[in-house]
N, CA, C and O atoms as a CHARMM CRD file, in Angstrom:
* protein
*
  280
    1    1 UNK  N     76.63000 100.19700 127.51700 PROA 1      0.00000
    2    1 UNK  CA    76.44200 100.04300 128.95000 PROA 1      0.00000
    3    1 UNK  C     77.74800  99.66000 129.62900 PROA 1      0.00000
    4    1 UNK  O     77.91200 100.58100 130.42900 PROA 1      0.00000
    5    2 UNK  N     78.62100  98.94000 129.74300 PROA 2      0.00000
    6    2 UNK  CA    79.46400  97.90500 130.06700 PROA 2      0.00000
    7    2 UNK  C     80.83900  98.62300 129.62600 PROA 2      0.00000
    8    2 UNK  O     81.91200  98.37900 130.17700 PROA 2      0.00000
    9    3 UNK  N     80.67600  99.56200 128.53900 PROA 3      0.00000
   10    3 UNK  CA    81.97300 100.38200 127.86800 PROA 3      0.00000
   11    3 UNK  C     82.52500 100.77900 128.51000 PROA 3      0.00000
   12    3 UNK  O     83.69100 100.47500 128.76100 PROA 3      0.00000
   13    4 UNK  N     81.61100 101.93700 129.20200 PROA 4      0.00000
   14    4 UNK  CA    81.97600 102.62100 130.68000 PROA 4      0.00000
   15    4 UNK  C     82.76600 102.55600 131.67100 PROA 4      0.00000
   16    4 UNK  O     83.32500 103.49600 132.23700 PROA 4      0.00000
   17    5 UNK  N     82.83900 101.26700 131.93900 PROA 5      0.00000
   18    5 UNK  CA    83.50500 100.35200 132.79500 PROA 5      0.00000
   19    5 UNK  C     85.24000  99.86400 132.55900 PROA 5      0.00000
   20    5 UNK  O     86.03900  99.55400 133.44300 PROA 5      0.00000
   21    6 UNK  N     85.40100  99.90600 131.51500 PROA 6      0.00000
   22    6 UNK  CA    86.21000  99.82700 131.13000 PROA 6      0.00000
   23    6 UNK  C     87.48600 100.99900 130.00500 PROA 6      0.00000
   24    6 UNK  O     88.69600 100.96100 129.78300 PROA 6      0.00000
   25    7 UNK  N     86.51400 101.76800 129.63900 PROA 7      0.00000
   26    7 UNK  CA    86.84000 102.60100 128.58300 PROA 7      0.00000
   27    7 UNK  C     87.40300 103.70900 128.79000 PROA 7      0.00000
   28    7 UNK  O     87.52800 104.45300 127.81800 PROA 7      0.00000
   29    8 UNK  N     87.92100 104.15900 130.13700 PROA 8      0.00000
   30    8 UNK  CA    88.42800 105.21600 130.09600 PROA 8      0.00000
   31    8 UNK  C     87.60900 106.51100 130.10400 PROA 8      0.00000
   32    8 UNK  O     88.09300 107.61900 130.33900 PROA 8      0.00000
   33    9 UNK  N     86.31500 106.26500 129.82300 PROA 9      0.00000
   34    9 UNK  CA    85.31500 107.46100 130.05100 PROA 9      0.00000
   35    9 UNK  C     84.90200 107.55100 128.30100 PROA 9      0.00000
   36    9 UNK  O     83.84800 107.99400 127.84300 PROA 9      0.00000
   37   10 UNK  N     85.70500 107.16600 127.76700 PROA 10     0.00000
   38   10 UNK  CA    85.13600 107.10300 125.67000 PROA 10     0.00000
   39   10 UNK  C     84.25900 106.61300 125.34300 PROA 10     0.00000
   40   10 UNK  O     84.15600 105.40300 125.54800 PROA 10     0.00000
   41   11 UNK  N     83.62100 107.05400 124.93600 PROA 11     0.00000
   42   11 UNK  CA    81.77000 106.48600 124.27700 PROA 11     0.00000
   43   11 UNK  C     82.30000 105.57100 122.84400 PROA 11     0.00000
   44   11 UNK  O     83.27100 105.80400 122.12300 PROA 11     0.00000
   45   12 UNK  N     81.62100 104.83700 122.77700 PROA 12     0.00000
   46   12 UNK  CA    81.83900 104.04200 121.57600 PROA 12     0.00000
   47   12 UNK  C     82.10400 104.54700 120.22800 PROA 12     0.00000
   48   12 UNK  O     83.05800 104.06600 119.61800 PROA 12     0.00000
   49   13 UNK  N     81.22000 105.66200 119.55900 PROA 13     0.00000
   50   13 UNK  CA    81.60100 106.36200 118.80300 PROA 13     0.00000
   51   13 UNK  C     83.14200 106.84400 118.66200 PROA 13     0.00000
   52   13 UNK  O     83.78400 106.57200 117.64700 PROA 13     0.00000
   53   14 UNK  N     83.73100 107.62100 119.80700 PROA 14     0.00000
   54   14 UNK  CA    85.20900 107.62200 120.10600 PROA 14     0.00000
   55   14 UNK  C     85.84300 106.44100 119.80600 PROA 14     0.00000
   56   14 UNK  O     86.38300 106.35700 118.70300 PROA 14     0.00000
   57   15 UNK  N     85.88800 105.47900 120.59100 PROA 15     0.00000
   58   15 UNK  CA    86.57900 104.47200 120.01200 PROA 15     0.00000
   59   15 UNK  C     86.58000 103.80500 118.52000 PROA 15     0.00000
   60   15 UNK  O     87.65500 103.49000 118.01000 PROA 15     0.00000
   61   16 UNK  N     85.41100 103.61200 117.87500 PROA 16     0.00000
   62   16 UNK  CA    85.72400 103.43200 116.68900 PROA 16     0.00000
   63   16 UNK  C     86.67900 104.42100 115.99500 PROA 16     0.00000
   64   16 UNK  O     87.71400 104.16900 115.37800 PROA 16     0.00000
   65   17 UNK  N     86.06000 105.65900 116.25300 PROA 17     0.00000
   66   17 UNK  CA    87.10800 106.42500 115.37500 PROA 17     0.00000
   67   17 UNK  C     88.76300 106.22900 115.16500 PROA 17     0.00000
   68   17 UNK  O     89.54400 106.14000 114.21800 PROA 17     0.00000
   69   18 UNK  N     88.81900 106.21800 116.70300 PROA 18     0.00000
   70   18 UNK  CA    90.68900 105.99200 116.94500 PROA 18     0.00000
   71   18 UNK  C     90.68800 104.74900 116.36400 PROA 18     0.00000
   72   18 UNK  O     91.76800 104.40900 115.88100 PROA 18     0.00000
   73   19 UNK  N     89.82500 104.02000 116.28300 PROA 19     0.00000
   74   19 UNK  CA    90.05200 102.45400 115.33400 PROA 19     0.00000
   75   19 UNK  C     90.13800 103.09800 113.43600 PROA 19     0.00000
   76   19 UNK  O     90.65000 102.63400 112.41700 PROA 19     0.00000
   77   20 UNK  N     89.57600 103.98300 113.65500 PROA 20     0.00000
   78   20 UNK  CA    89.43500 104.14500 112.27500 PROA 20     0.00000
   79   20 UNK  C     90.61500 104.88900 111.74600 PROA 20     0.00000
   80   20 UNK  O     91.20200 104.70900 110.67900 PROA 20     0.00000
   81   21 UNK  N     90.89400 105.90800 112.85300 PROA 21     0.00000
   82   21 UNK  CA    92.50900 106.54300 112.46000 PROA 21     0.00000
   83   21 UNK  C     93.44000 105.71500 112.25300 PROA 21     0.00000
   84   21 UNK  O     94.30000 105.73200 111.37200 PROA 21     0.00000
   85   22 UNK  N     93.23900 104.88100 113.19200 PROA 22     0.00000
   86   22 UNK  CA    95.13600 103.99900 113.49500 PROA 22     0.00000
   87   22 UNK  C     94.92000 103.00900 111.78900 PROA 22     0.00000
   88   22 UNK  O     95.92600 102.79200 111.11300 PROA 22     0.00000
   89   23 UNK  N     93.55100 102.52900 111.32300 PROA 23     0.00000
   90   23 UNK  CA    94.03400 101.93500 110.29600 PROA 23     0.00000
   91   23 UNK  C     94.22600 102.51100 109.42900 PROA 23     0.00000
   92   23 UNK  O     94.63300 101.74700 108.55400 PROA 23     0.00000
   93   24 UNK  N     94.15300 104.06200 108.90000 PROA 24     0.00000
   94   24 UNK  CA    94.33000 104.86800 108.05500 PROA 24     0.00000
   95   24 UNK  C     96.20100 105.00000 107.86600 PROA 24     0.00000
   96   24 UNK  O     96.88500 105.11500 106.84900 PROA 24     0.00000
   97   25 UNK  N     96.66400 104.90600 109.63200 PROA 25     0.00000
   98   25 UNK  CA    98.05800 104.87600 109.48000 PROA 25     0.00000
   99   25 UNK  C     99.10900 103.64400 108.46300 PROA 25     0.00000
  100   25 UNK  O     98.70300 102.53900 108.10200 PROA 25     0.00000
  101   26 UNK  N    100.27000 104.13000 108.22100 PROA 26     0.00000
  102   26 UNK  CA   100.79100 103.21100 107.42300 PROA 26     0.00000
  103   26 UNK  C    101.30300 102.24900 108.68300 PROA 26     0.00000
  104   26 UNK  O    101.81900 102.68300 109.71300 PROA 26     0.00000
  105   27 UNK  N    101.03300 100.77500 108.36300 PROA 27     0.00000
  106   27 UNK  CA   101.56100  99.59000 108.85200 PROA 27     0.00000
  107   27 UNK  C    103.50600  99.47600 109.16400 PROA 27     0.00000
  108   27 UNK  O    104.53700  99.59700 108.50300 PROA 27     0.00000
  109   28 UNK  N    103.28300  99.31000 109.94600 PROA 28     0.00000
  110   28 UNK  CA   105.04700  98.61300 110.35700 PROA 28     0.00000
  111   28 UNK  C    105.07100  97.30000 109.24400 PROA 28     0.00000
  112   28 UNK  O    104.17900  96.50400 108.94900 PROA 28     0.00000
  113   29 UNK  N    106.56500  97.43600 108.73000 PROA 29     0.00000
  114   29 UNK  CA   107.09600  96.48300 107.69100 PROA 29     0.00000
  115   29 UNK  C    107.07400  95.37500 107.91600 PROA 29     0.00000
  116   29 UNK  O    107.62600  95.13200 108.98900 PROA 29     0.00000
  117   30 UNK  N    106.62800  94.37500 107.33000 PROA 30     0.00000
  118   30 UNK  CA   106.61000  92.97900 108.19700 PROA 30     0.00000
  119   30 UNK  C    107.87200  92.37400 108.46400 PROA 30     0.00000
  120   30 UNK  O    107.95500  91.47600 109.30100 PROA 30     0.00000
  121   31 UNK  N    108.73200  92.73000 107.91300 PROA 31     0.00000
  122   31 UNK  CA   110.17300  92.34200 108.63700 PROA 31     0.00000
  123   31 UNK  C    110.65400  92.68300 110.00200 PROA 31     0.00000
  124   31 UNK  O    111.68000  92.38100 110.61200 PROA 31     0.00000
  125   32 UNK  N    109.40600  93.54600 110.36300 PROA 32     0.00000
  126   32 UNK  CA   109.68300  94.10900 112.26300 PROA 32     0.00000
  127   32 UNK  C    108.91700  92.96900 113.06700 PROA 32     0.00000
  128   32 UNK  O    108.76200  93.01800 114.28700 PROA 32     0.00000
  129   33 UNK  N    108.46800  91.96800 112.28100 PROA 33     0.00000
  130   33 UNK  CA   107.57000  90.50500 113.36100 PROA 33     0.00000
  131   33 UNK  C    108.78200  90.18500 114.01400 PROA 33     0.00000
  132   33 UNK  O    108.87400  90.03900 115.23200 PROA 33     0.00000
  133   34 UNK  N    109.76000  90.07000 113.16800 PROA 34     0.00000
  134   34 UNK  CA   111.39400  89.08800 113.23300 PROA 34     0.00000
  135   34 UNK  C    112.45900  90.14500 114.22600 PROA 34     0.00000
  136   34 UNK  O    113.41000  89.60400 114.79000 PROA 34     0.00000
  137   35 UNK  N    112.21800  91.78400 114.41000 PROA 35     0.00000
  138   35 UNK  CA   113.00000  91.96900 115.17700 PROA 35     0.00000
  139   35 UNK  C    112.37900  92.51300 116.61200 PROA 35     0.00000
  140   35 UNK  O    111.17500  92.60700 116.84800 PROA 35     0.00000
  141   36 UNK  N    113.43800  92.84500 117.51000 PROA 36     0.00000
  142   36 UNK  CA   113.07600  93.13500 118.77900 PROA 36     0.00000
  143   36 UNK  C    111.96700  92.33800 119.91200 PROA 36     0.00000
  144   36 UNK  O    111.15900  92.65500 120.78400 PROA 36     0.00000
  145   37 UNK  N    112.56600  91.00800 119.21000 PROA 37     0.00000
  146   37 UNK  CA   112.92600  90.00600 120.41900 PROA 37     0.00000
  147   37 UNK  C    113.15100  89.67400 121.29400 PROA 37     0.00000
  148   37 UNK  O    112.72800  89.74900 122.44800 PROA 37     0.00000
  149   38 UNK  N    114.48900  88.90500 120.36600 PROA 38     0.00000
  150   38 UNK  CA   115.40800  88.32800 120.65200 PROA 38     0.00000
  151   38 UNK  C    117.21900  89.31700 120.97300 PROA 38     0.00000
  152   38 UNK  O    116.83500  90.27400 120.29900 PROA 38     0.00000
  153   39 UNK  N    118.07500  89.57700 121.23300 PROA 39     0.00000
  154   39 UNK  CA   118.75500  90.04300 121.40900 PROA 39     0.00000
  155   39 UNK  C    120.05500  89.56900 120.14300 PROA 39     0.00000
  156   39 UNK  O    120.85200  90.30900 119.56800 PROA 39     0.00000
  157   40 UNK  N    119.85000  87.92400 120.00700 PROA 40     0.00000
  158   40 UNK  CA   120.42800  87.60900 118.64100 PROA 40     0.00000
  159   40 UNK  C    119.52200  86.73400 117.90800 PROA 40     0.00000
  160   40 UNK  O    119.57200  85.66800 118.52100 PROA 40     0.00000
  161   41 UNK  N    118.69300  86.60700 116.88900 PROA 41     0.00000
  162   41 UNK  CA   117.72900  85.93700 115.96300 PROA 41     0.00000
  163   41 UNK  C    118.43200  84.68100 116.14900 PROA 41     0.00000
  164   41 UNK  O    119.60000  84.55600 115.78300 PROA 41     0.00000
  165   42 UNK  N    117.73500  83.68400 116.73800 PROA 42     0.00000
  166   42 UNK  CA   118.02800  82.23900 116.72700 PROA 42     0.00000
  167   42 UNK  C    117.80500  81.91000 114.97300 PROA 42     0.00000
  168   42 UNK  O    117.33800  82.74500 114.19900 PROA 42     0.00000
  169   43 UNK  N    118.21600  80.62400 114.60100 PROA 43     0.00000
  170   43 UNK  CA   118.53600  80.55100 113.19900 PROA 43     0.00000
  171   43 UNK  C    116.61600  80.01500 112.72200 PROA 43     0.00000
  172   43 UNK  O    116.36500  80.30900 111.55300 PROA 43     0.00000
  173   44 UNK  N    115.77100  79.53400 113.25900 PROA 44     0.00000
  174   44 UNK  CA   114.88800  79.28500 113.29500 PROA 44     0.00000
  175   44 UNK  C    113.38200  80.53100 112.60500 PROA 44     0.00000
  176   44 UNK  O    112.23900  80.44900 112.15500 PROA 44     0.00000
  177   45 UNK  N    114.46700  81.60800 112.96200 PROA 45     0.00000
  178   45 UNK  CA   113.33200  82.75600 112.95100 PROA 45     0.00000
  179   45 UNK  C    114.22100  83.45300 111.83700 PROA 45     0.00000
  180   45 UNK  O    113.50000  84.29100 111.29600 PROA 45     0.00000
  181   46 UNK  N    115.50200  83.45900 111.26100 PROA 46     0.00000
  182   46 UNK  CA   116.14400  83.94800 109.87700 PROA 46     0.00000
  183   46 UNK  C    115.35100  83.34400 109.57000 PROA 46     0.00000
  184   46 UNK  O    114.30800  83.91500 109.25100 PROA 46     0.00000
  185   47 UNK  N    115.43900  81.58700 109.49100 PROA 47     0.00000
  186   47 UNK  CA   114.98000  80.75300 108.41900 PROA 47     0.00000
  187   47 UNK  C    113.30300  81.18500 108.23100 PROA 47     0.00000
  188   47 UNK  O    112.66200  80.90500 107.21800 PROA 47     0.00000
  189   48 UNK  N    112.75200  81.90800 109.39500 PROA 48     0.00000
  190   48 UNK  CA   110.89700  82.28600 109.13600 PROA 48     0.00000
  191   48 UNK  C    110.65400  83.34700 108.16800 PROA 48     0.00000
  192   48 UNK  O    109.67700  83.45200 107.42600 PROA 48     0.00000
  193   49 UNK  N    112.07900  84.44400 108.30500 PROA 49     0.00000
  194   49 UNK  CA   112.05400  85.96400 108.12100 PROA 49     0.00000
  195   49 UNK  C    112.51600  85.43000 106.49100 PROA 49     0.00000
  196   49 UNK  O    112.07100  86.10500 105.56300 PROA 49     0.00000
  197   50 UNK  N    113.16000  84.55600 106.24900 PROA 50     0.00000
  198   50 UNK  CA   113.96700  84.58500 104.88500 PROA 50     0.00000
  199   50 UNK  C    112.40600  83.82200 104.02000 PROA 50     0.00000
  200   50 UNK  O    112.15800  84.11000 102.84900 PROA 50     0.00000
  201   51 UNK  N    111.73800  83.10900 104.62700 PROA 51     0.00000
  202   51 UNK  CA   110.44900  82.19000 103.63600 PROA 51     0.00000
  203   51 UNK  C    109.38700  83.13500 103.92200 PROA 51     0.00000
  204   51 UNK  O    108.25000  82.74000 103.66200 PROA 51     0.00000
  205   52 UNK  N    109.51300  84.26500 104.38700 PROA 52     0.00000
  206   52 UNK  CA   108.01500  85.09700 104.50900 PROA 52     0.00000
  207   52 UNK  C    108.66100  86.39900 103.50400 PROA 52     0.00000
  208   52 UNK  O    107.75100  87.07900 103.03000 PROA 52     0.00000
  209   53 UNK  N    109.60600  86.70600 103.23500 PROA 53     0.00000
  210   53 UNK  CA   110.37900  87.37600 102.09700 PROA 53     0.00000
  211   53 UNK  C    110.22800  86.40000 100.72400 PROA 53     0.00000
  212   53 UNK  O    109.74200  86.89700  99.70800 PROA 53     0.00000
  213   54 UNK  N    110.54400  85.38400 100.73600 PROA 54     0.00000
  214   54 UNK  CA   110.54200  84.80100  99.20900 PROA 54     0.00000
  215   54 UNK  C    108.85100  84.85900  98.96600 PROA 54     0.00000
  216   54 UNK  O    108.41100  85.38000  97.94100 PROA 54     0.00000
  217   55 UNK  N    107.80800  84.19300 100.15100 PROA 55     0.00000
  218   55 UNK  CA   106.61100  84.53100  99.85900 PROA 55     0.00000
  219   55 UNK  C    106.42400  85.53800  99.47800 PROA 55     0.00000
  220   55 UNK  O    106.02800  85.64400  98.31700 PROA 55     0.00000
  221   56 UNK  N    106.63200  86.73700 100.29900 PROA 56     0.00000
  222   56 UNK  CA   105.90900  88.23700  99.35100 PROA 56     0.00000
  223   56 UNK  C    106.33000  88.33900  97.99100 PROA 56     0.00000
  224   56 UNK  O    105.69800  88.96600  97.14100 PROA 56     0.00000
  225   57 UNK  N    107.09300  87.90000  97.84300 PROA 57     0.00000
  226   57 UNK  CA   108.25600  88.11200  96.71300 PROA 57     0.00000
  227   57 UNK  C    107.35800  87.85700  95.60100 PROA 57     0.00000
  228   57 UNK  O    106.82700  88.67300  94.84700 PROA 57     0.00000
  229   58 UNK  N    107.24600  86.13800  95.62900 PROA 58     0.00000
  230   58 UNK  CA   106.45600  85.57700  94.71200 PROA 58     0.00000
  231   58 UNK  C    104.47400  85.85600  94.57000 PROA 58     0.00000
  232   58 UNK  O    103.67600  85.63900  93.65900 PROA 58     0.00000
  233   59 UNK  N    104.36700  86.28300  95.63300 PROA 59     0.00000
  234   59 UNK  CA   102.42100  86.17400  95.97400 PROA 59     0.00000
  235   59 UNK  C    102.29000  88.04100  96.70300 PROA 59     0.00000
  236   59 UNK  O    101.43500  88.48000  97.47100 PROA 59     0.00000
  237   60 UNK  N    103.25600  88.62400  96.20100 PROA 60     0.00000
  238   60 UNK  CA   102.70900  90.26200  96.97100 PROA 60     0.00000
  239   60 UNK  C    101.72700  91.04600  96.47100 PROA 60     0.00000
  240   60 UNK  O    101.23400  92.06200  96.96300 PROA 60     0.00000
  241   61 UNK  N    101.37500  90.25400  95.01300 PROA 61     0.00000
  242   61 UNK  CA   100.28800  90.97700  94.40600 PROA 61     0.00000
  243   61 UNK  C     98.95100  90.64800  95.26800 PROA 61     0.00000
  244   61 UNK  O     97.92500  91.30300  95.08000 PROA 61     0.00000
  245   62 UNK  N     99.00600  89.74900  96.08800 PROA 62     0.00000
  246   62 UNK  CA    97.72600  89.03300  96.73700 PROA 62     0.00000
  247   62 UNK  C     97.62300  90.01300  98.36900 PROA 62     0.00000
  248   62 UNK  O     96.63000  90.29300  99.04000 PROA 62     0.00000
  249   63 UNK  N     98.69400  90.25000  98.53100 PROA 63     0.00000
  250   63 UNK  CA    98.60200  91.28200  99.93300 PROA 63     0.00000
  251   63 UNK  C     98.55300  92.40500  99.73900 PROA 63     0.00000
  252   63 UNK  O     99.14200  92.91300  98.78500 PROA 63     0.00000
  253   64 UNK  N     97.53000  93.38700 100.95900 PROA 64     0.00000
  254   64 UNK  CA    97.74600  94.69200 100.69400 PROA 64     0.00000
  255   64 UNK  C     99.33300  95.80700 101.12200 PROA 64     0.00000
  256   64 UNK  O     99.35100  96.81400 101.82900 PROA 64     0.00000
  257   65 UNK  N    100.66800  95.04200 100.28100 PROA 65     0.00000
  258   65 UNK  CA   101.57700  95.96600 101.03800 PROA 65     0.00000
  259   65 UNK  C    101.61300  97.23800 100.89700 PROA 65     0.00000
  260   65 UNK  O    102.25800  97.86800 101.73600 PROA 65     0.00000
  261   66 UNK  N    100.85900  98.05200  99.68100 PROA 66     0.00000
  262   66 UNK  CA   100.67600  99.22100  99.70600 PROA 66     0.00000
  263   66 UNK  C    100.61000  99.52100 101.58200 PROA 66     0.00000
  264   66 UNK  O    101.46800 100.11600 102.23500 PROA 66     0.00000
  265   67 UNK  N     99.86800  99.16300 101.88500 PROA 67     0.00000
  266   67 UNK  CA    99.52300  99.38300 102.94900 PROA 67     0.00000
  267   67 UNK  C    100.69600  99.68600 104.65900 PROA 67     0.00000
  268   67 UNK  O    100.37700 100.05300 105.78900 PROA 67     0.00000
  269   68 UNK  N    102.15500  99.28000 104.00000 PROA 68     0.00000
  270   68 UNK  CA   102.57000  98.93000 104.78200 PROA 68     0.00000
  271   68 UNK  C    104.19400  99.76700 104.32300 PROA 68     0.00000
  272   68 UNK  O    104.55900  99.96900 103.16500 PROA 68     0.00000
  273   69 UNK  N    104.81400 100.07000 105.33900 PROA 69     0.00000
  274   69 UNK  CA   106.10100 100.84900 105.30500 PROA 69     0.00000
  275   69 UNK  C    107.25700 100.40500 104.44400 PROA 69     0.00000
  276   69 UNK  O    107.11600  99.35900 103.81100 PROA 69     0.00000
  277   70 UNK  N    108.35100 101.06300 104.35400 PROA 70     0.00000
  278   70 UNK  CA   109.22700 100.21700 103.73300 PROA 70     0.00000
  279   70 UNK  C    109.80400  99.95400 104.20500 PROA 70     0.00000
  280   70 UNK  O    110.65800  99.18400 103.76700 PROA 70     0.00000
C-alpha cells in the first residue's frame, strides 16, 4: 500500500529483486571504509585501517571475504 508512495512506481516484488541482484554483486574491499574521505587520512583512521587488516589477517576464516573484491 504505502510502497507506492514512495517507490518510484516498483512493486515490491521489483524491489526485492534489485536487493537480490546487488547482493549477488562482489562487495567493495574493506580497505575502501578508510578511503575517500578525508583528503589526507588523519593518523587515527591508519591506526583503524592498520587493526582491521591485522584482524582479517588473524580471524578471515570467520568472515565472508570470498565475498568481497580485492
Amino acid at each position: 500500500r504505502g510502497w507506492k508512495s514512495w517507490n518510484f512506481g516498483l512493486e515490491l516484488p521489483q524491489v526485492l529483486e534489485a536487493f537480490e541482484q546487488a547482493e549477488r554483486e562482489p562487495k567493495p574491499p574493506p580497505h575502501l571504509l578508510f578511503s575517500d574521505v578525508y583528503l589526507e587520512m588523519p593518523p587515527r583512521l591508519r591506526r583503524q585501517r592498520a587493526e582491521l587488516q591485522r584482524h582479517l589477517e588473524t580471524y578471515g576464516e570467520h568472515y565472508p571475504l570470498q565475498q568481497f573484491q580485492k
